[in-house]
N, C-alpha and C positions, 0 to 999 in steps of 0.2 A: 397441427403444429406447423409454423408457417418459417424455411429459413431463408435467408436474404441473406447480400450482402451490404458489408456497413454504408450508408452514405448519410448525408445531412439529413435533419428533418424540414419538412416542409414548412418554407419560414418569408413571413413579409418582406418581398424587397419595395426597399427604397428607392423614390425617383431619384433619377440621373441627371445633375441638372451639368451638359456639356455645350458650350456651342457647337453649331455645326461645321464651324473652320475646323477647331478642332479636328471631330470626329474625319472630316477627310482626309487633314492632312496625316492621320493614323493609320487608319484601315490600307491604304496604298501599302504602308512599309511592316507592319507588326507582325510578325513569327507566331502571334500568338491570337485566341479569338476575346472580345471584351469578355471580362470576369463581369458577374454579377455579385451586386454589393449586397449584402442580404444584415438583417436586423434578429437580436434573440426575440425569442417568444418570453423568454422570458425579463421580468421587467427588472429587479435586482441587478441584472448582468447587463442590462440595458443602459440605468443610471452607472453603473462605476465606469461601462466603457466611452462613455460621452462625457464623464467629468476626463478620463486620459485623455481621451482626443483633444478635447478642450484646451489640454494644458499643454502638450506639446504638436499641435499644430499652429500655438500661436508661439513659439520659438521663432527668437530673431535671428538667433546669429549659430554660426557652424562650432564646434569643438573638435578636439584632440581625439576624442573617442568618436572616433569614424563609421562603428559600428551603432552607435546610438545616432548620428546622423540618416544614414539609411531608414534607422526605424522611426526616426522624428519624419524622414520623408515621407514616409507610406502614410503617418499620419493626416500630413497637409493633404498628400495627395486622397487619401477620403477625407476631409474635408470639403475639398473642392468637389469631388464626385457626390457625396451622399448629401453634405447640407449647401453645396451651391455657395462655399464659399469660394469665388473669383479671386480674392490675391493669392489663395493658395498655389496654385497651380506653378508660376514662377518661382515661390519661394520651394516648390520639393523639386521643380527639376534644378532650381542650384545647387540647393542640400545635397542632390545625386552624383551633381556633375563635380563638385566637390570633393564628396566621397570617394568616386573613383579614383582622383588622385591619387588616393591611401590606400587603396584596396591592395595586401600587400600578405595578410594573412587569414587564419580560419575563419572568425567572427567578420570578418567584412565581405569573408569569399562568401557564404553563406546569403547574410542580408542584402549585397551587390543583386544576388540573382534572384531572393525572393522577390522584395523590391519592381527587379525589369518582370518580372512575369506575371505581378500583379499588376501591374501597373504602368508597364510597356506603349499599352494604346495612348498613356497620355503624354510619353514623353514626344519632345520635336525630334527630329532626324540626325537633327547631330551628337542628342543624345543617346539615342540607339547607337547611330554608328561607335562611340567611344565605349559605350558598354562593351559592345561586344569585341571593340580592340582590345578593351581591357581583359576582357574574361578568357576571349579565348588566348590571349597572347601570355597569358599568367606565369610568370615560373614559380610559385609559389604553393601549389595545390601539395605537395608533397612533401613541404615542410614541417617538421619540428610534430611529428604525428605522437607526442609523450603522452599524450591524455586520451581519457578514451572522448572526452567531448571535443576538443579539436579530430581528432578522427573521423569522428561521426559527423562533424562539420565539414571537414571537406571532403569528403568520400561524399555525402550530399549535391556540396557547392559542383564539384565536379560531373557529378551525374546528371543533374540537370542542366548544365551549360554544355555537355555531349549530345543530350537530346535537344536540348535550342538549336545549336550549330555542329550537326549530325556529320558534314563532308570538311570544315576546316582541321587543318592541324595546327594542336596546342602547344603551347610553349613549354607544358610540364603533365605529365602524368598524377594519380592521385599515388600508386605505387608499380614499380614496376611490374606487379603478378598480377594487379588488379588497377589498370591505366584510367576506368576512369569510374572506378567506385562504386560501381553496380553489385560487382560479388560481395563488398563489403556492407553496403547500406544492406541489401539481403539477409547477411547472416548478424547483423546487430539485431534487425530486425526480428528475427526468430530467436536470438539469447535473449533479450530483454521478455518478451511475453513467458519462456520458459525457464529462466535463470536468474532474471531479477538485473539488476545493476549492479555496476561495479562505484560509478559515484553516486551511490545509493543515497535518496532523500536529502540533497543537497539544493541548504535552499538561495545558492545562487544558480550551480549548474545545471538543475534538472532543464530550465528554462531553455538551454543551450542544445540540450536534449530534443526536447520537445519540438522544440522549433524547427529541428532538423527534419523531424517524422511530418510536421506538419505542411513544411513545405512540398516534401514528395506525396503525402497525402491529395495535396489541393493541385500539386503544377505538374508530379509526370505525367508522361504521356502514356508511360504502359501503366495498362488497367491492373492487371496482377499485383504490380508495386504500389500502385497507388492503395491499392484494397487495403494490401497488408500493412502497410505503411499505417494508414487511417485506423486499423487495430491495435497494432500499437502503439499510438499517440494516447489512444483511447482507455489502452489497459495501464499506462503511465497515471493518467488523471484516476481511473479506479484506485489504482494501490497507495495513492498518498491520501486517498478520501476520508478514511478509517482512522487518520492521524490528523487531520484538521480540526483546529481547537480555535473556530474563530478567528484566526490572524496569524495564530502559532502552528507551527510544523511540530507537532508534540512526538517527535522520535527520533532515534539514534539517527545521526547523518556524517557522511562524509566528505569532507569538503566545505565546510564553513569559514569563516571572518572572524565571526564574533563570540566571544565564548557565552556572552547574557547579553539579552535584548528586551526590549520592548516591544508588547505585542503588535504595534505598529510600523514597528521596523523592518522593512519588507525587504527582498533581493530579489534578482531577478525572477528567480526560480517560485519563491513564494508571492512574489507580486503574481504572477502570473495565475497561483493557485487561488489568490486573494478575486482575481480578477473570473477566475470562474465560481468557486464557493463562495465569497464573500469574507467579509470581517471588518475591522474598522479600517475608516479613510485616514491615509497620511497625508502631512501636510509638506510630507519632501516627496515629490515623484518622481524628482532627477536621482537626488539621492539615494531612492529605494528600488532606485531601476525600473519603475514601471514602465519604462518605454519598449520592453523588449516582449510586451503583453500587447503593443501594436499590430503583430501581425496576427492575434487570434480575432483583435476586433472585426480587422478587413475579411476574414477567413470567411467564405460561408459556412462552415462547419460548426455547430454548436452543441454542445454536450446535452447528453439526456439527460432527463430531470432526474434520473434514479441515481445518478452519480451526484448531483447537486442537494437529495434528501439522505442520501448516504456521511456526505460531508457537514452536513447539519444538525442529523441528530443524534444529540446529548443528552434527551434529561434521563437514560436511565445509564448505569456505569456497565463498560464490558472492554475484554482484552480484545487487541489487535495483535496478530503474527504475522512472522515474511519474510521470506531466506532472499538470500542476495549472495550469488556465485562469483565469485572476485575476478570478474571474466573470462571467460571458458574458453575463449580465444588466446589464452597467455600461459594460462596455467591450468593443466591437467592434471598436477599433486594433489590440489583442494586448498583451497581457501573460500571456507562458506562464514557469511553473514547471516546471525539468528537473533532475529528483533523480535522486539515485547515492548509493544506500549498499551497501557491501562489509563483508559479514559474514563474519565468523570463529568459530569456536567461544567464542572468550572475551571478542572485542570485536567492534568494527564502526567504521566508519570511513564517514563520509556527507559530501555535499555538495549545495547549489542551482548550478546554471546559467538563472540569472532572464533574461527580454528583453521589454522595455517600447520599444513603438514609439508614440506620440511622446514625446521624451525629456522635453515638459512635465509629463508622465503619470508618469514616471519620478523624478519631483525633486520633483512634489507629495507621491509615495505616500510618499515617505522620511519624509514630515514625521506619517506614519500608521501603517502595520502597522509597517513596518519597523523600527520603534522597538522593537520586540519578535522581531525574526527573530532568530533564528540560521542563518547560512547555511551551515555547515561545521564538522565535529568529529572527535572520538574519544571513545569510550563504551565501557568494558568492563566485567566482572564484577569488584564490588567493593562487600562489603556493609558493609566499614570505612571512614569516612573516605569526600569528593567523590572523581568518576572519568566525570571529562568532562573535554577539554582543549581549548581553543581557542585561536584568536587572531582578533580583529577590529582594522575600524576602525571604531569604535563612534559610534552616531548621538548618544544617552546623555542623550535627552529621555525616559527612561520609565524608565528604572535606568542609576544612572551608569555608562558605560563600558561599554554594552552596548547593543546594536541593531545593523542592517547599512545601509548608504550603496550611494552608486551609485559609490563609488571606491574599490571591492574586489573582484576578479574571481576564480573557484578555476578550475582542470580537477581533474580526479580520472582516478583508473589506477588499478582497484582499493584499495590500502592505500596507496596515496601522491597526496598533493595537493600541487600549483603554487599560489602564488598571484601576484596580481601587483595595485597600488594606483599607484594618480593622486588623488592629494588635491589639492585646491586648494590655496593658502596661506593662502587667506582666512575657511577652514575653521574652526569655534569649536573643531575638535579634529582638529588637524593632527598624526597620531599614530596608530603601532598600539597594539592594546594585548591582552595575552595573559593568559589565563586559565589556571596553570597548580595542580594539584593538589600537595598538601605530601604524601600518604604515598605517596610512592615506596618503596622498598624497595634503590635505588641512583640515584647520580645523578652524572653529570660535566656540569658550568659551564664552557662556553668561550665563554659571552656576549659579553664585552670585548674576546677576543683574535678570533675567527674568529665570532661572530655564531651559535653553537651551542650547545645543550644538547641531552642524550643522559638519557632517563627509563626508568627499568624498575618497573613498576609490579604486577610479577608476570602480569596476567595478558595483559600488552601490554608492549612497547618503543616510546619513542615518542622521534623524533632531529626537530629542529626545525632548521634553516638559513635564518637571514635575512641579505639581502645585504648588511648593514652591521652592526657590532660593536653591540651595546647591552647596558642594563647589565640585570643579572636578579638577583637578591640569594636564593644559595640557603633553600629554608625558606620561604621569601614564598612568596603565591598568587598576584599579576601584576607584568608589564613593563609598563612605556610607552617605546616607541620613537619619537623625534620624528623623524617626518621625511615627507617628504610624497610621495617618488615611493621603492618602495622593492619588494624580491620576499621570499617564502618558500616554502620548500620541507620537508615535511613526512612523513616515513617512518614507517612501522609494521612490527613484527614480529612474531610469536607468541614468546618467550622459548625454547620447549621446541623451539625449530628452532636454537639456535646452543649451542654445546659451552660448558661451563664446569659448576664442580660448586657453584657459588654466581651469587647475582645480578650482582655484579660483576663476575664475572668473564664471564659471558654478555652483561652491558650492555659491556664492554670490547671483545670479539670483536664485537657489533651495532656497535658506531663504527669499528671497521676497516673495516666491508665498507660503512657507511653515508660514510665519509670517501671514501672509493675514487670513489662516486658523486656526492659532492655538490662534488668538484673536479671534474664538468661544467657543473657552473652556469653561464648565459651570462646575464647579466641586463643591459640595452641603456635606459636612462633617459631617452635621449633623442629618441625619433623621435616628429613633430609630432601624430601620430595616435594615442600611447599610448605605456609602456612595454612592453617583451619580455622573458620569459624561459621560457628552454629548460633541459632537466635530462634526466638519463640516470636511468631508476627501477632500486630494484637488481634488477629481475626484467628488465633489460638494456631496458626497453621506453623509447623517445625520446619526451619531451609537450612542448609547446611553447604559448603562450596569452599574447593582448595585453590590455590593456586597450583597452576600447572604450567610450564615453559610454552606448551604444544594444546592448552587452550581444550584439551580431552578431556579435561576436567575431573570431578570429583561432585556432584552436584545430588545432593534428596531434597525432596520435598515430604515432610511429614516421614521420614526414615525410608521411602521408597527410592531407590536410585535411577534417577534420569541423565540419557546419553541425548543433548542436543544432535540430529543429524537430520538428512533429508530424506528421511525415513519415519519422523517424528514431529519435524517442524514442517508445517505449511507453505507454500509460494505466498498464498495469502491467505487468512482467516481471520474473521469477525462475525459479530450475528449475520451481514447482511453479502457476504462475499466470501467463497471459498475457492481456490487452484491447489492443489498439488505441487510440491517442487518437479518440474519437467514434465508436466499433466497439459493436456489439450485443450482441457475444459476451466472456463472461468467463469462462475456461477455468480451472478447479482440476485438478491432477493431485499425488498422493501416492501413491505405491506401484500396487495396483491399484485403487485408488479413483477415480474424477473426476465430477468438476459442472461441470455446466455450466448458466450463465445467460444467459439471451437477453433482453435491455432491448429489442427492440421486440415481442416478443409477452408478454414479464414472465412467463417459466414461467425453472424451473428441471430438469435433467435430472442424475439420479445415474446413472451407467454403472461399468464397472467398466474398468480398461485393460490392455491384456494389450501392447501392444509403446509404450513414452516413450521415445526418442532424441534427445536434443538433442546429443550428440556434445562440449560444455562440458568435460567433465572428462577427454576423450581426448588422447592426445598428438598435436598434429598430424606428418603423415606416415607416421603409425601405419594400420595396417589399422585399420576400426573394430572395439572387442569386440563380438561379441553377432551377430555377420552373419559369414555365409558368401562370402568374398569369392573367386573365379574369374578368372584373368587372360591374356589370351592376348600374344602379343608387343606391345611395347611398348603395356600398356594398363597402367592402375592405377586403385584405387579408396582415395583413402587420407582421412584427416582435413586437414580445410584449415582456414585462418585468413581465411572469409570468412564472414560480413561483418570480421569483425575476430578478435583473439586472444582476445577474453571472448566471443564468439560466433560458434563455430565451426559449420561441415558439413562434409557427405560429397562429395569431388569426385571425378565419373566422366570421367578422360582417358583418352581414346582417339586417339594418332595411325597406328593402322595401320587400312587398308581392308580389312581381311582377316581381323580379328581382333577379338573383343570384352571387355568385362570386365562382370563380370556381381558384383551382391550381394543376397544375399537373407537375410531376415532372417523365423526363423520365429518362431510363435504355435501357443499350442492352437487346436485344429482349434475351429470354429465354425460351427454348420447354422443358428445363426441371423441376424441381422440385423448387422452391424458398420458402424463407421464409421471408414475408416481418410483420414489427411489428414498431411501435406505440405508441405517448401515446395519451390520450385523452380528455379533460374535457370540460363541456359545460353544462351552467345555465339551460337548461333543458327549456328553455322558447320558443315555435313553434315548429317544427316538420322538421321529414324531410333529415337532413344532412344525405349527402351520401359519401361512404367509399370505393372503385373499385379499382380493380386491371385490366388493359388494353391490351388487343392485337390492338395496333392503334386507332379506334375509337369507337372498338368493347369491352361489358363490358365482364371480364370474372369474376371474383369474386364481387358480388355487395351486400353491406352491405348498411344501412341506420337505423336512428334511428327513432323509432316514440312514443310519449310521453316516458313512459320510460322505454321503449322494445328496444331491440336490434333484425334485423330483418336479411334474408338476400334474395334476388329472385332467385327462382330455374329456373330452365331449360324450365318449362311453362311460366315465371313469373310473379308466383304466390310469395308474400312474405310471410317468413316460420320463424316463430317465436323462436329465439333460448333459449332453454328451462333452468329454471333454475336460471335466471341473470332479476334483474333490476335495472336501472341505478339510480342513488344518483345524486341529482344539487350537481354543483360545485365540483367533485371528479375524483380525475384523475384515470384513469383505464388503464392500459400497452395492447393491443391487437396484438397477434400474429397468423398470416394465416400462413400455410404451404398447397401453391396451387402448383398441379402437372396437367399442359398443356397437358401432355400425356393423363390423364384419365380424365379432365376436373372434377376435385372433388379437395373439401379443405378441411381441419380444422383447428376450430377455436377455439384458445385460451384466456382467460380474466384472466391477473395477473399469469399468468402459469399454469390455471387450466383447461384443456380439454372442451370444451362447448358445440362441435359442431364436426363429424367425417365422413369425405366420405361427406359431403353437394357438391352439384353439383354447376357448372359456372352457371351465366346465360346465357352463350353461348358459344357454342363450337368454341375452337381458339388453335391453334395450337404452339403459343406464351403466354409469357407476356413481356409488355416490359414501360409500363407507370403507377403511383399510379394516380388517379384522385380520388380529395376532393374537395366535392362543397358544399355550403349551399342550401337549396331551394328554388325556383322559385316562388314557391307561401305561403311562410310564414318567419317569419324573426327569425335568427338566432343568434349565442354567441357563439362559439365553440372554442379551442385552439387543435392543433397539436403538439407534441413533441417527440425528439428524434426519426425522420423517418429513419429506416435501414433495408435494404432488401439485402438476402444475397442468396446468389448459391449454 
């Protein structure tokens, strides 16, 4: 297992086409050494970033937004560098010389200094010299720090214009405790990899984000920052990957424009995403902001493939999760963000689970970001016409009839969302109000009479149920429903799942089976602590969710009661990526690919994986595919619905004392190093179950539990008690071996914590090549498996 830290991959640079006036009259004065302009390997990313360059390095004239100036210059200026276009060159050092003018807050402090650092060698001398009158003379780095992306902007702008011009003094500090932004680019840095965002999947700001890490990635001078920096630019493009749908950002965000869009309608943030996953081309790039996706082109830095096939694949459906700490830098009461989006091949379906403790924290913020959330949707592929669909109760201080409150609660199940509202009366907008798109392709209005509408939108069905009649006037984009204590209920379908040889008549067949369900509706308006409402989903699954002030909720699924927390929710999860909230480890897995990233030593590790089981897409009851399952009387080894029905394992019962059930699941044989890992729970009731790693039928790593010790047999076998750990009934525990065949010794890990170091096989084997998990022979057992990945 090989670990490194992050740096670009090895990638074609492009000729330089410079004169040699040029190049001399640079070299004499630049602070800085020539950047090498480098090209993706891959070709996708290749054509979109040559059709931007294209478009705004032939810009003629300057604008108002000064910050898009800078980035139209870096444009020109590769231009002239990479494909030898010659008038470029005048036209980005006016662009710059220009800009500086204006350079007056974050967004220009920012692009002012990526800009000179990229791109430095080419400017002439008098450009240098005003750069740097400008930057360092600034009084401005300390201004209006309200957001956390202006923050992160100039605590950036700042830090690297201290390490440009290390001995002048500046005109303004970034803050008085932290003068020029060092402590702070650091510890953003370390919240975002462990705590998520605070303008979480926003798809204007993330771009604002990004750019920040990117530039300290590629231009500081200290290697540590740059490292870590370069990780989390990197773990940013992972955790929106899982939510890319083609063009659409398919999940809750904070900080939007537009309440419905068109999957072409890019911002900065999603241009930028557009510009490394892909999706359809727009025909506005000023518009959709893709100019601010210039500095990844210039960037050497290019994303790995396994984040670009993670972003890509669709055709089978699966949930995405991912907490978001409402900055840990502000607020030490809590305020946690708990997303759910469920992706399908053609749409996706998302939602927040928000919880602010104290609720004065909760009713000021409203009057803030949340004027720009979207807390819940539908997004599909649709490159005609908007194809988003909502409904709020809209806060509608920042665009009318748009924003989220703290009197709108969702649960989500996959492709169907609950919701449930307690508005005041005294509310300035006591009302839901629904955002629905005009080019369906079928549609039944039963607004007035039953409180329904049924949409088929081709690449979605989408059935809406709210507990009281309101009017919807087909053809129109929104409802307003007045009223103040009220439910909805919201179904999705893929179209190509119900029989009809036309839209209609598939949207006719989706409202039978959708009618069927939504005559379980129990919606209860009156209890002192909130409204309820309960609903049967048509994948027969029971949800249930109150309103609560403090967002603590009241939430079952199937009559089980679930506490959203970070104890529960993941930092990230999907088939293909898992962290923990405030965990080290950021696990990639695609086919046999995986990376792996460790935030407290900030290396990143490529392996390759030869056994990923998460057991997700099996039928529960079912043997699992892929394993050799052995069963002696009354034992079984089958698919379970625990922890729940979207996230299943492997359960080993054993009620006979006499008999075992054994599953083994092979691998190519492997003499060298592996790391196979685990989860595990088990009632703790008999003794016994064992844990092996295999050369054919020979054990080499042999683990077993016994009351509630953890054990393992050495080389005499003798079992050797691993020191430090005992086991909890019913608690799931993560366990990772790192056994090397060469020297016949492992260690062993519990939840990422070292346990066990150098412990011996119990037999010497020259491979490994099979995991065997059995219950015992002679006592009976309870045991679950999950999430098995063993990797090279």
């Amino acid at each position: 297992m090989r670990r490194k830290s992050i740096r670009p991959a090895h990638l074609k640079v492009f000729a330089t086409v410079l004169s040699f006036f040029v190049l001399l009259q640079c070299v004499s004065v630049m602070p800085f050494s020539t950047p090498t302009v480098q090209a993706s390997t891959t070709t996708d990313f290749n054509t979109r970033a040559s059709s931007l360059i294209s478009h705004f390095a032939a810009q003629a004239s300057t604008t108002t937004n000064y910050q898009k100036d800078y980035w139209v210059a870096e444009s020109k200026f590769y231009d002239y560098a990479v494909n030898g276009n010659t008038a470029r060159l005048a036209e980005a050092r006016s662009f710059v010389s220009y800009a500086l003018d204006n350079t007056t807050e974050h967004f220009t402090l920012l692009a002012a200094m990526d800009c000179y650092l990229r791109y430095g060698y080419l400017y002439d001398q008098a450009l240098i010299d005003k750069t740097k009158s400008v930057m360092v003379g600034n009084t401005h780095y300390g201004d209006d720090l309200s957001t956390q992306n202006k923050i992160i902007m100039a605590a950036t702008a700042r830090y690297l214009a201290s390490e440009t011009w290390p001995t002048d003094t500046f005109g303004s500090s970034f803050t008085t405790a932290d003068p020029t932004g060092q402590q702070t680019v650091n510890d953003y840095i370390n919240i975002y990899v462990h705590y998520g965002e605070r303008e979480f999947n926003s798809n204007t700001y993330f771009a604002y984000h990004y750019n920040a890490f990117r530039a300290l990635a590629d231009l500081a001078k200290d290697a540590t920052l740059k490292n870590k920096a370069g990780l989390a630019a990197e773990w940013m493009l992972a955790s929106a990957a899982g939510e890319w749908l083609n063009g659409h950002w398919a999940a809750a965000q904070e900080r939007i424009y537009e309440p419905i869009h068109a999957q072409t309608d890019y911002r900065a943030g999603s241009a930028l995403l557009w510009l490394y996953f892909g999706g359809p081309s727009t025909a506005d790039m000023d518009g959709d902001e893709l100019y601010y996706s210039a500095q990844a082109v210039a960037s050497s830095y290019r994303m790995p493939d396994i984040i670009a096939q993670i972003a890509q694949a669709r055709t089978t459906a699966y949930t995405h999760k991912e907490t978001h700490f409402y900055d840990k830098t502000e607020w030490t009461t809590g305020y946690y963000q708990y997303l759910t989006t469920y992706m399908n091949k053609n749409y996706g379906v998302y939602s927040d689970r928000d919880y602010i403790n104290p609720m004065s924290n909760y009713v000021n913020r409203f009057t803030g970001y949340f004027k720009q959330m979207l807390r819940w949707g539908v997004a599909w592929q649709g490159t005609t016409g908007n194809s988003t669909f909502l409904v709020q109760h809209p806060l509608g201080t920042k665009v009318t009839n748009f924003g989220a409150t703290a009197y709108e609660h969702v649960l989500q199940h996959n492709g169907t969302i609950i919701g449930v509202y307690d508005i005041p009366a005294t509310d300035p907008n006591p009302w839901i109000y629904g955002w629905i798109p005009t080019n369906y392709t079928a549609v039944i209005n039963n607004s007035t009479t039953t409180g329904r509408i049924y949409l088929n939108y081709g690449p979605v069905m989408v059935a809406l149920h709210v507990t009281s009649p309101f009017t919807w006037t087909t053809g129109t984009q929104n409802f307003q429903q007045n009223a103040t204590k009220i439910g909805i209920v919201v179904e999705t379908a893929d179209p190509s799942t119900y029989a009809g040889a036309d839209d209609t008549t598939k949207l006719n067949n989706f409202k039978t089976a959708v009618d069927a369900k939504f005559s379980t509706v129990v919606f209860n308006s009156t209890p002192s602590d909130g409204p309820i409402i309960s609903y049967t989903a048509l994948d027969g699954t029971t949800m249930e969710t109150k309103h609560n002030m403090y967002n603590t909720g009241y939430d079952k699924i199937n009559g089980a009661a679930f506490t959203f927390s970070t104890t529960t929710w993941p930092l990230l999860d999907d088939p293909w990526m898992h962290q923990d909230y405030n965990g080290n480890t950021l696990t990639l897995t695609f086919g046999s690919k995986q990376r792996v990233y460790n935030f407290s030593t900030w290396t990143v590790t490529d392996n390759s994986t030869l056994v990923n089981d998460t057991f997700e897409t099996m039928s529960t009851g079912a043997a699992p595919s892929g394993w050799t399952i052995t069963n002696g009387s009354s034992t079984s080894t089958t698919v379970a619905d625990n922890p729940g029905p979207t996230d299943k394992s492997l359960r080993l019962l054993d009620t006979n004392t006499s008999g075992n059930t054994v599953a083994v699941r092979t691998f190519t044989g492997q003499t060298g190093t592996i790391v196979a890992e685990w989860k595990y729970r088990d009632d703790l009731v008999g003794s016994q179950p064992k844990f092996i790693l295999r050369s054919g039928s020979t054990d080499g790593v042999s683990l077993y539990r016994s009351g509630t010790g953890l054990y393992y047999n050495n080389s005499a076998g003798t079992g050797v008690a691993i020191p430090g750990f005992t086991f909890t009934a019913n608690t799931w525990y993560t366990f990772t071996i790192v056994a090397n065949p060469a020297t016949d010794t492992f260690d062993l890990y519990v939840d990422g914590v070292l346990k066990q170091s150098g412990a011996q096989f119990r037999n010497a084997v020259t491979q490994l090549d099979s995991i065997y998990l059995a219950s015992s022979s002679g006592s009976t057992n309870d045991f679950y498996i999950d999430s098995v990945l063993i990797t090279k």
